[in-house]
Every structure is written in C-alpha cells, then in structure tokens.
C-alpha positions, -999 to +999 in steps of 0.1 A: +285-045+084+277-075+107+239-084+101+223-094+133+208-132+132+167-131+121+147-125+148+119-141+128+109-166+103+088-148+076+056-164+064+066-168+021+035-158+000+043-172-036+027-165-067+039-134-086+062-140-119+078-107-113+088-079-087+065-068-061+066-030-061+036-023-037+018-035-009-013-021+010-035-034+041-067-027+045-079-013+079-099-038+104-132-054+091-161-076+103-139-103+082-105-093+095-081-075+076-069-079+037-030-072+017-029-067-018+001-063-037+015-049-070+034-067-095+053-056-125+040-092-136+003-069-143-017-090-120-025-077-083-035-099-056-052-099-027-044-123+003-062-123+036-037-100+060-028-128+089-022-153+072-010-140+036-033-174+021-039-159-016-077-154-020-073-144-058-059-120-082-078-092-105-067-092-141-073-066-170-044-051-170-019-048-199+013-031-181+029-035-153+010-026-121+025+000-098+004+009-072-026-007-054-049+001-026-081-009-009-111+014+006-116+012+043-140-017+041-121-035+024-149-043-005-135-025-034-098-020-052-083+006-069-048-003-092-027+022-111-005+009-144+018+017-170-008+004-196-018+044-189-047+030-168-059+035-133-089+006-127-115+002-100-122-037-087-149-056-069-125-069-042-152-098-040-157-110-074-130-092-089-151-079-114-137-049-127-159-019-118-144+012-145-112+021-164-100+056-159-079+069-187-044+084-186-023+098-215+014+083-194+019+055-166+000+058-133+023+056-106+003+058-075-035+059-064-052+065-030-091+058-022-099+089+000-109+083+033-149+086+028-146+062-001-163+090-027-131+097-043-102+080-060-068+102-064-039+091-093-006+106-101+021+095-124+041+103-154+015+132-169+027+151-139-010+154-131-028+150-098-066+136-108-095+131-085-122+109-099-156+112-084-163+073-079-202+081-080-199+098-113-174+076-128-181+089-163-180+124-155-143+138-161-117+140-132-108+175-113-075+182-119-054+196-095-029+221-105+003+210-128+029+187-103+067+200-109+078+166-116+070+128-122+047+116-095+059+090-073+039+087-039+003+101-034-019+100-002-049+119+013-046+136+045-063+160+072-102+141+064-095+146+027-091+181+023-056+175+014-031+157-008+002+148-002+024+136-032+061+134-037+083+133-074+105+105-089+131+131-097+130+160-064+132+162-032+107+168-008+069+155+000+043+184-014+016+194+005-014+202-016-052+221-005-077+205-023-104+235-028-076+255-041-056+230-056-023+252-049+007+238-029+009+248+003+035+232+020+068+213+009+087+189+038+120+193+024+140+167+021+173+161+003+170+131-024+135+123-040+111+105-017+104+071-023+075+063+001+052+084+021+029+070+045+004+089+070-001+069+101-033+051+111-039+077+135-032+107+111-006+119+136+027+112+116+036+112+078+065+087+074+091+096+045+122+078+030+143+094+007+181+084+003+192+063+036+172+083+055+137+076+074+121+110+087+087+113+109+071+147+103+041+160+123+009+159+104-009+189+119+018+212+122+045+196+097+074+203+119+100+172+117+096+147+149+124+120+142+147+118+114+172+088+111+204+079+089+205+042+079+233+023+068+215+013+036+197+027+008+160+027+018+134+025-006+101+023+016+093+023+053+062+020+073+051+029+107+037+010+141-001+015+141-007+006+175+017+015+196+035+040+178+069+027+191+085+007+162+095+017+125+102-011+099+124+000+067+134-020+033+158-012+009+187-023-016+205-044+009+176-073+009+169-072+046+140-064+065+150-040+094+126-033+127+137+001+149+130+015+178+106+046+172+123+069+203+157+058+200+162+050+160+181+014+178+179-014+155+155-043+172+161-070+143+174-076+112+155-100+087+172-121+062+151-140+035+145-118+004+174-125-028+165-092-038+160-056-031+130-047-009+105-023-028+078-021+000+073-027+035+041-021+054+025-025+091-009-046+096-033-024+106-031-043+143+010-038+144+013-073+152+037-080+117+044-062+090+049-074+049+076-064+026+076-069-011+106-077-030+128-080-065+126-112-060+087-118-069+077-130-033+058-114-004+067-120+033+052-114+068+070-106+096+058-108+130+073-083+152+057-090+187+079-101+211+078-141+205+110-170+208+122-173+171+113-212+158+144-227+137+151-207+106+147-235+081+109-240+093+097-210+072+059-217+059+048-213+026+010-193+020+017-202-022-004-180-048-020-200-076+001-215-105-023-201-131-046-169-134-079-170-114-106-144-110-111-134-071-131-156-050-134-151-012-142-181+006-134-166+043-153-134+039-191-133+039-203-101+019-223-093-011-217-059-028-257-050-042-245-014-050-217-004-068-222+034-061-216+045-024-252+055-012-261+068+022-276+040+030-245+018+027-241+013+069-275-001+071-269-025+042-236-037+055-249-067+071-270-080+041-241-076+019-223-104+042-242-131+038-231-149+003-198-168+002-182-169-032-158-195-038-130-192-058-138-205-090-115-237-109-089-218-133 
C-alpha cells in the first residue's frame, strides 16, 4: 500500500534502552500536563506532556514495566511489573510511596477517578482494588477473570471496571459492589487497548485490524473500522471528538477522521512496531511508543509541515536519576488523600525540586 508523505515531524524523546509498551497523560494541571511511559527496560519516566523534555525516571523495579498511569493531579504514579509488583510513586521526588504484592506479572493498573483506589490485573487472572488510604490493609478482589488480563480501566464515576484478556475476545464489563460481570462488548480477536474518553462518552477498543467506538452509557457500538494493518493500540480526540489516531505492526502513526473512518495522515519515523498511542489531554498532539525504545509527539492541528529532516530531539538522561521537577512548583505534605487536600493544593506548590546530579 502507498504510504501518504508525513504530515508532521514528530518531536523524538530519547532515553529508554528498550521497548516502550505504554504511555499515559495526565489530565490538565495548574503546572500543565505530564506523559509517563513504560519500558520493558524497568524504568518509567515521566516527561512534561508539550514538550516531552524528560523530567526524571522512578526506579525500584526489577522486571520489565508494563503499564503506567498518573492520578488526576498529576502528583502521584502508579506502575505495574513482571517483577510480580504493582508500586505507588511520588511523581515529585520519585520516592516510592508502597509495593503491592502479586503472585504473576501485572499487566495493567488504573488510579480511579477520586484518587482513593488503585486497580491491577495481570497474569493471576485477578482483578485487585487496593485502598490507597489503607495501603497495608489487603486488596478486594474482584471475582476470578476468564483469562490473562490485558487492559484495565475505571468507568461510570468508579462504580465500574472495564478489563479485556491477552487470549479472548471482547472488553468485560464488571459492577464493582457485586463484582460480577455484567456486560461483554464482543469483539472478535483479543483486545489490545481499551481507552474511555475524557468525557466518559466513548470506550475506544482495538482488537485485530480493527478500531471500534462503543457507547459508554448504553454500550451499543457507535463506529467500527477495518484497517489495513495490524493495530495494537488507539486513542481518541479529547476535545473535539472528531479525530482517532491508531498504531500498530506496520511502524506508522495513522490520524482518521472520527465520522468518516478517512485517513488524514500517515506518520513515518518509528523502525519498529508501535505499542501505544495516546491523545494529550488538550487534543492538540498525540504520543506513540514504540519497539524501537523511543517516544514521539505528533501534532495533529492543522499546521504547514517544516522539512522532514528538521525533527527535534527532547533526549532522556544517559544514566539513571531519581525524579526532580524543575518546571512544576508543588510540595506533596500528605501522602494519604485527606479531605482537606483542595485547600492544601496551593501550599503544596510552592517548593521546586531540582533534579538532582546522577
């Protein structure tokens, strides 16, 4: 198939040894917004969200890292890891915060919405839901998942789960009082990535070389398009709900038209399949995460294209580092989420930390 010319020249964020596997954005803050990634190379890093500069990496963990997230301000992480580990971080110190332990790899882990809880699946076929202001106290676990875990995400103000399996089809829909499946949005090879919109209106799914958007309140399917590639992860527009990007196993980067499935642009720069793309919380570019180790922003605003040998670097550090935030102003005093957390927001802004020498 003829591959239309790059549209756009990707901003090239160096500094993991081995494949990127995941990618998340945090919503808007007072600070702007964040991306941390997951490596197979065990060390996630997070990287201010415009301009992918690398503000530092967390380290602990002993096995590849397969799935990353930050809470919706953006001041702590959560990481899941085949060292049978699932960890919570300071995302301004990177400090780790506690170590919850699994008997098989975690595959995927999603803060809830109100920031109390943190939710893991993986190869135990176990959905867990830690209780992050009893981090001691032993998970809740949700009834037995009918194969691997792949994808987990909260949904409908955290009363319920979504997760899909390495080996089936379909995205499981789960209640979370009754911890009984309640819904399956069939699908037809296992899904690799599921993604609920900003606005909670869609739940994005890939599974073979299809993308499909299904309706998040009533779960009927909205869109559903075949590619002409294997696609391993895809991520809705935030803002204006009229684009879709996709990434797969044919290296490229590809933007679509939400309404008509029409291809917009097709992005050429990875040398190796694309294991994650995601949308900036503003819509304004989008960051995919490859085989090949490196991390790449896309803009997808209307803009003229500059020459494609002017690609800029944002390089990650050439040795380990513990996280250091020099562009955001805040100062964690409480590691457990109080009531009183709103009020103390702005006192919490005013230290800098500096990224310390490695």
């Amino acid at each position: 198939m003829e591959k239309k010319k790059s549209a756009v020249v990707p901003l090239v964020c160096h500094g993991h040894s081995r494949p990127v596997v995941d990618l998340f954005y945090s919503p808007v803050t007072p600070d702007g917004f964040f991306l941390i990634s997951a490596s197979k190379d065990s060390i996630p890093m997070l990287r201010n969200g415009e301009t992918g500069d690398w503000i530092g990496t967390f380290e602990g963990h002993k096995g590849a890292v397969w799935s990353c997230c930050l809470d919706s301000n953006a001041l702590r992480a959560a990481t899941g890891s085949a060292d049978f580990t699932a960890k919570i971080w300071d995302a301004l110190t990177g400090d780790e915060l506690h170590s919850f332990e699994h008997k098989h790899i975690v595959r995927a882990c999603a803060f809830s919405e109100d920031r109390h809880l943190l939710l893991t699946g993986g190869f135990e076929k176990v959905l867990r839901i830690f209780d992050l202001n009893q981090p001691t106290e032993p998970p809740r676990e949700v009834d037995k998942s009918p194969g691997l875990i792949r994808t987990v995400a909260w949904l409908h103000d955290d009363r319920s789960i979504l997760s899909s399996c390495t080996e089936l089809g379909g995205v499981r829909l789960w209640d979370v009082r009754s911890g009984q499946i309640v819904k399956i949005l069939e699908t037809v090879s296992p899904v690799t990535s599921a993604e609920v919109s900003q606005d909670g209106r869609y739940i994005t799914t890939a599974d073979g070389s299809t993308v499909k958007f299904w309706d998040a309140n009533n779960f009927e399917l909205v869109k559903s398009y075949n590619l002409a590639f294997t696609v391993e992860s895809a991520s809705f527009e935030p803002v204006h709900g009229s684009k879709f990007v996709a990434g797969g196993e044919d290296m490229w980067v590809h933007l679509f038209d939400f309404h008509t499935g029409e291809e917009i642009t097709c992005n050429k720069g990875h040398h190796g399949p694309v294991h994650c793309v995601r949308f900036s919380p503003r819509g304004e570019s989008c960051a995919s995460g490859s085989e090949d180790g490196t991390i790449r922003i896309w803009q997808t605003a209307a803009h003229s294209a500059p020459d494609e040998n002017e690609a800029s670097n944002s390089n990650g550090p050439t040795g380990k580092a513990k996280i250091g935030v020099s562009d955001v102003e805040q100062k964690v005093e409480d590691l457990h989420i109080t009531h009183e957390e709103q009020q103390k927001t702005e006192e919490r802004r005013k230290m800098s930390l500096q990224i310390p020498n490695s």
